[in-house]
N, CA, C and O of each residue as an XYZ file, in Angstrom:
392
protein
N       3.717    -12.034      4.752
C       3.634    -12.686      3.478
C       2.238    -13.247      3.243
O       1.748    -13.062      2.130
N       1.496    -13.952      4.224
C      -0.010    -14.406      4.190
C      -0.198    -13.398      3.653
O      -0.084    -13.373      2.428
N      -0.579    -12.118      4.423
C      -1.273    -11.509      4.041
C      -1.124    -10.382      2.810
O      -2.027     -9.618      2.470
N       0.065    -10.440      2.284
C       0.511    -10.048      1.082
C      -0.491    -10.847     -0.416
O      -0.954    -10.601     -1.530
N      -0.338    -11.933      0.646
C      -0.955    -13.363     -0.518
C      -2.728    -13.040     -0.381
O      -3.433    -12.932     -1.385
N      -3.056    -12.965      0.478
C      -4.290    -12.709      0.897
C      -4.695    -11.489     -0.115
O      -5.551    -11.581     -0.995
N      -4.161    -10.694      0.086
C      -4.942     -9.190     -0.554
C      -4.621     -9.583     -1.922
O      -5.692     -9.368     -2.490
N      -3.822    -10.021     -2.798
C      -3.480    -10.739     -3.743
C      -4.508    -11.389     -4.214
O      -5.138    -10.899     -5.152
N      -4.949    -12.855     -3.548
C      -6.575    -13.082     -4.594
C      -7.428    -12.292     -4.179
O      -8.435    -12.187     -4.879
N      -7.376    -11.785     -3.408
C      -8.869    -11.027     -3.423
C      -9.038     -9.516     -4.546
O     -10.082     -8.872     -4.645
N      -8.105     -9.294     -5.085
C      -7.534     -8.049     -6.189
C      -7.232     -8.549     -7.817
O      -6.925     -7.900     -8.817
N      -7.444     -9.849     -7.614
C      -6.278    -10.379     -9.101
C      -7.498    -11.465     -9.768
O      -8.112    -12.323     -9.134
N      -7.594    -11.230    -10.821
C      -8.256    -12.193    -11.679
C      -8.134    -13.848    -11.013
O      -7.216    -14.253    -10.299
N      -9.056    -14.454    -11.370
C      -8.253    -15.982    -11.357
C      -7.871    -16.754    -11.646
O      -7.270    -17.649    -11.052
N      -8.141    -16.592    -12.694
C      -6.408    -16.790    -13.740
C      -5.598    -16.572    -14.141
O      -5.611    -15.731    -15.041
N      -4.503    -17.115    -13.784
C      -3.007    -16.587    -13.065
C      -1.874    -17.103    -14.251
O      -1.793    -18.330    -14.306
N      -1.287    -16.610    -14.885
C      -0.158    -17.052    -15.985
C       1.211    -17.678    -14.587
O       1.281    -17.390    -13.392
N       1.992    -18.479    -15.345
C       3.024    -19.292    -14.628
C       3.534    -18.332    -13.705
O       3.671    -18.363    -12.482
N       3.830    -17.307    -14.737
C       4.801    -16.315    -13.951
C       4.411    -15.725    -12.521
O       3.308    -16.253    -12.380
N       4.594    -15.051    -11.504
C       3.834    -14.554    -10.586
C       3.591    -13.187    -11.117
O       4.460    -12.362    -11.397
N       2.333    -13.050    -11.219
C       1.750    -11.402    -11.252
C       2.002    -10.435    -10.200
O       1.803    -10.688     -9.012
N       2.495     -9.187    -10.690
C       2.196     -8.790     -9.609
C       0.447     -8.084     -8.690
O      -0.579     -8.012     -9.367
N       0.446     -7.787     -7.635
C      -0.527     -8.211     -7.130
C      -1.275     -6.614     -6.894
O      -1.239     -5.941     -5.864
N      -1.983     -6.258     -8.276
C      -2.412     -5.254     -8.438
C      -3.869     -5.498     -8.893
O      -4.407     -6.441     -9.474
N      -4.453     -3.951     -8.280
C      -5.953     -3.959     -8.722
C      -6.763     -2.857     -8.799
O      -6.521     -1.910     -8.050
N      -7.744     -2.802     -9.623
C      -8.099     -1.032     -9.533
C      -8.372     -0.701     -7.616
O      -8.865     -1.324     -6.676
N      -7.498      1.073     -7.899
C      -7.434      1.525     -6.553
C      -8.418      1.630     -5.579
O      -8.101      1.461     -4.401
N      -9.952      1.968     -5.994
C     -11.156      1.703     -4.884
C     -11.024     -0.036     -4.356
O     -11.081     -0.453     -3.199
N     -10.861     -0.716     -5.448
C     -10.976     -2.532     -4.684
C      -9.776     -2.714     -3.904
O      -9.742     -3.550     -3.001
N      -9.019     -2.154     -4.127
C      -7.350     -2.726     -3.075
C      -7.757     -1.589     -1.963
O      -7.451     -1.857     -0.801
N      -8.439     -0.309     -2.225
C      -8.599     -0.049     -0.576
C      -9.370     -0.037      0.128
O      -9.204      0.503      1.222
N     -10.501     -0.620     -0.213
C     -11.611     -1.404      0.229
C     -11.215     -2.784      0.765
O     -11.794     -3.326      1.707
N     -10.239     -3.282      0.128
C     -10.066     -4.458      1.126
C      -9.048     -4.762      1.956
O      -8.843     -5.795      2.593
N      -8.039     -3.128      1.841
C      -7.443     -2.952      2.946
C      -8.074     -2.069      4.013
O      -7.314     -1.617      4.870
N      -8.957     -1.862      4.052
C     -10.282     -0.853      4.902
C     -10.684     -2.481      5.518
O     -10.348     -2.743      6.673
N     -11.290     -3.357      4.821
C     -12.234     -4.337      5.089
C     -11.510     -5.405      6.056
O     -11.856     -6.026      7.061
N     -10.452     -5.332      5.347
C      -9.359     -7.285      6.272
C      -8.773     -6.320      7.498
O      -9.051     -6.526      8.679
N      -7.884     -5.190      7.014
C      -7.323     -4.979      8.049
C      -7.347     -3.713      9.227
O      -6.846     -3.505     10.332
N      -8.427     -2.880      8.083
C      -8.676     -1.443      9.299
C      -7.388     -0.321      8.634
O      -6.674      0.378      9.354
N      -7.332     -0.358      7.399
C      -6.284      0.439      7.062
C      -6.869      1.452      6.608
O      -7.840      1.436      5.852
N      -6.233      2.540      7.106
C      -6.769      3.724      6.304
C      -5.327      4.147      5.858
O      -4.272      3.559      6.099
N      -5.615      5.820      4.834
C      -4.514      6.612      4.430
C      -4.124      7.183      5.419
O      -4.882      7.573      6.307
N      -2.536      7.361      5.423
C      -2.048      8.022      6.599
C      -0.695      8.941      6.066
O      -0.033      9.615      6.855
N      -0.470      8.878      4.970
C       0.517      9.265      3.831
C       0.380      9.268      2.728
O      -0.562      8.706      2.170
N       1.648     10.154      1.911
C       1.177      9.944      0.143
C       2.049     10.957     -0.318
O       2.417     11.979      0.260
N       2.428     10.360     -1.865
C       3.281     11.378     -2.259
C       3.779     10.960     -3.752
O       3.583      9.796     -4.103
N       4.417     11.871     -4.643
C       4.008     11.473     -5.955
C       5.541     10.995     -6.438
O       6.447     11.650     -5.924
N       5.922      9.986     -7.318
C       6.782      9.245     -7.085
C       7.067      9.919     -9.234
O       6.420     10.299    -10.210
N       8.277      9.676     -8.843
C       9.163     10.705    -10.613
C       8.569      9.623    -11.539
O       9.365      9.525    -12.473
N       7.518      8.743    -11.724
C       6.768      8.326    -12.268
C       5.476      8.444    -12.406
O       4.681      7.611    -12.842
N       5.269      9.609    -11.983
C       4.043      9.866    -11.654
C       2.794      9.182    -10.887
O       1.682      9.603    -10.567
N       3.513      7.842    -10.719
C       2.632      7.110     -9.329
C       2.544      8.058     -8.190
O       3.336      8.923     -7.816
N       0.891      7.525     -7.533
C       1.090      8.193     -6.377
C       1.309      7.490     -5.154
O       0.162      7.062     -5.032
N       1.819      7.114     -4.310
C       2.909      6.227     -2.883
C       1.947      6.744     -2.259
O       1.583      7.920     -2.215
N       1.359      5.433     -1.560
C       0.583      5.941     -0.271
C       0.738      5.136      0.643
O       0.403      3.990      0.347
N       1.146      5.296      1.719
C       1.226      4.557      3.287
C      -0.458      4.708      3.963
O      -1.125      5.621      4.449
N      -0.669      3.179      3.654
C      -2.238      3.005      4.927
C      -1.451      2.191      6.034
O      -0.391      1.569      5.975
N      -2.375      2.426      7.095
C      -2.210      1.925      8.211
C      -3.088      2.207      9.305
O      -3.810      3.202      9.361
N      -2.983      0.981     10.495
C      -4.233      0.351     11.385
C      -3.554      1.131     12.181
O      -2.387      0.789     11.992
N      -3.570      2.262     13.225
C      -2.872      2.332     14.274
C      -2.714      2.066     14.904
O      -1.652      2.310     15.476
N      -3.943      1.068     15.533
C      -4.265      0.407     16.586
C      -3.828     -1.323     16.432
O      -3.623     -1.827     17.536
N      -3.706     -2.016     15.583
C      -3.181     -3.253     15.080
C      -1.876     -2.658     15.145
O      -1.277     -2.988     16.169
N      -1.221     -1.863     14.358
C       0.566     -0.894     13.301
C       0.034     -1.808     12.294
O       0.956     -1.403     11.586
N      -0.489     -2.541     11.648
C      -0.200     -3.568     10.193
C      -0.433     -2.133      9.780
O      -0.989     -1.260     10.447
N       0.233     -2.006      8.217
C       0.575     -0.557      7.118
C       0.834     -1.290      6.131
O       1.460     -2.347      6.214
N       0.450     -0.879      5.254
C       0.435     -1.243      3.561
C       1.085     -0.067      2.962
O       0.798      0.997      3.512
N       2.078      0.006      1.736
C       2.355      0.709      0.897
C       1.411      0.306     -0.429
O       0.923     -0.824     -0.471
N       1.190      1.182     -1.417
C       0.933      0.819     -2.328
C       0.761      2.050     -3.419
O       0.533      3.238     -3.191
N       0.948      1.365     -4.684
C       1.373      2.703     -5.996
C       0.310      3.030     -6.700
O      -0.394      2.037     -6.887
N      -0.065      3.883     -7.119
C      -1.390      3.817     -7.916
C      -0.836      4.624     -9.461
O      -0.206      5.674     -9.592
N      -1.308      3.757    -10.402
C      -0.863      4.316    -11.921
C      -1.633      5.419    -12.079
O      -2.573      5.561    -11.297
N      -1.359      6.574    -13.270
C      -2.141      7.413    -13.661
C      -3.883      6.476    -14.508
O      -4.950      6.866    -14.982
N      -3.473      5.677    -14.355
C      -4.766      4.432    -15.397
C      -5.706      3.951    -14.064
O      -6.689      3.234    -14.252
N      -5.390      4.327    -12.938
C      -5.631      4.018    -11.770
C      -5.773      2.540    -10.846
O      -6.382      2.244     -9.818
N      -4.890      1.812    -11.774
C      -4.033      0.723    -11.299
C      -3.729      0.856    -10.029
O      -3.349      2.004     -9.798
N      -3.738     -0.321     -8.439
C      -2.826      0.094     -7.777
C      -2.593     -0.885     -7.227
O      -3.403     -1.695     -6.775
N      -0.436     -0.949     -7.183
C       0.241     -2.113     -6.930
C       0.528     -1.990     -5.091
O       0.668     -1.013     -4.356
N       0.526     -3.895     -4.758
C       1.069     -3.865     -3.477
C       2.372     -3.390     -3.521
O       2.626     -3.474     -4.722
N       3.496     -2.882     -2.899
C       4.463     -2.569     -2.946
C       5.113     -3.024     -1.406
O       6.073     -3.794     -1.375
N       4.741     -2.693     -0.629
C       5.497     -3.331      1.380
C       4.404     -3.439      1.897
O       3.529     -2.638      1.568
N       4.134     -4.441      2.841
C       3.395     -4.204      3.642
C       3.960     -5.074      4.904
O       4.529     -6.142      4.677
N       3.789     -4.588      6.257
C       4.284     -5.603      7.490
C       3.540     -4.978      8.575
O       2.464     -4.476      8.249
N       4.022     -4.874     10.263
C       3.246     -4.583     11.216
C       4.120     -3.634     12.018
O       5.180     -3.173     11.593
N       3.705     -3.431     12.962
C       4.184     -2.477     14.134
C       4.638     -0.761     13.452
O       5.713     -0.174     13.572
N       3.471     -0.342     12.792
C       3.602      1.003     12.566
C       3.502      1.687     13.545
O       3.008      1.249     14.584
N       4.005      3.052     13.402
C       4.002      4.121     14.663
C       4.551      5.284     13.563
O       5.526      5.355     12.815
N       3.041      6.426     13.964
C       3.141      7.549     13.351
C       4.668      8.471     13.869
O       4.932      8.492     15.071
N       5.391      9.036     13.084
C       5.867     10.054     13.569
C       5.965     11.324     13.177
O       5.521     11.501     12.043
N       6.507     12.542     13.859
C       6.530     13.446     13.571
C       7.945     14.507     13.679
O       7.962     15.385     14.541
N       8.852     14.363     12.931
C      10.263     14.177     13.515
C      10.523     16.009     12.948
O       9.849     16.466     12.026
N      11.275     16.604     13.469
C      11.763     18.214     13.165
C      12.998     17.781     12.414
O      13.937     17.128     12.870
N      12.826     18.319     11.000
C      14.530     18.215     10.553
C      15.503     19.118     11.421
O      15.289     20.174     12.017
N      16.715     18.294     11.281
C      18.072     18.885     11.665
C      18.728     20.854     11.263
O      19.562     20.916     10.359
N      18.479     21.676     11.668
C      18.840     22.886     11.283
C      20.082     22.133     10.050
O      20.615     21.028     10.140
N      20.247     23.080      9.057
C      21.396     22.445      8.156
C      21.446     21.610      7.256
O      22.172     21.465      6.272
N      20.352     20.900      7.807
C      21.024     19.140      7.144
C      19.349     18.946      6.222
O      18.211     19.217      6.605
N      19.749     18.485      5.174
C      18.499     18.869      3.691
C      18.082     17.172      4.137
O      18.765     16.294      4.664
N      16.575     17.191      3.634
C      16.185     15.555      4.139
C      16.533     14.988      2.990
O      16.432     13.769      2.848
């Protein structure tokens, strides 16, 4: 959560309406300062029936991983972020549709 909050001002105007914003910012500055605080790089991605594109960064060496959405306007929202990532590489099930 800190650090949810953390990448948050460092992405968001500073002036803040009552409501909570969510904690979005053009896509080079949110991954620049998930490159910068935490060592995140891209490690995933994929295009979401909104045409956002979902990308999983992550430290491998820390696991901290960030999700985050990027608009076609090139907006891009925090969406999850926590620790203990671990790449995998799993074989689907003969049969069974993912």
């Amino acid at each position: 959560m800190r650090r949810a909050l953390a990448l948050a001002l460092l992405i968001l105007p500073t002036t803040a309406p009552a409501q909570t914003p969510p904690q979005c910012g053009p896509r080079a500055d949110v991954l620049a300062t998930l490159a910068a605080r935490y060592g995140e790089a891209r490690q995933a991605l994929g295009l979401a029936a909104n045409s956002a594109v979902v990308e999983l960064l992550a430290n491998p060496e820390t696991g901290s991983w960030t999700i985050i959405a990027t608009l076609p306007s090139g907006i891009s929202c925090l969406i999850a972020s926590g620790e203990a990532y671990q790449a995998l590489a799993e074989a689907l099930i003969p049969g069974h549709d993912a």
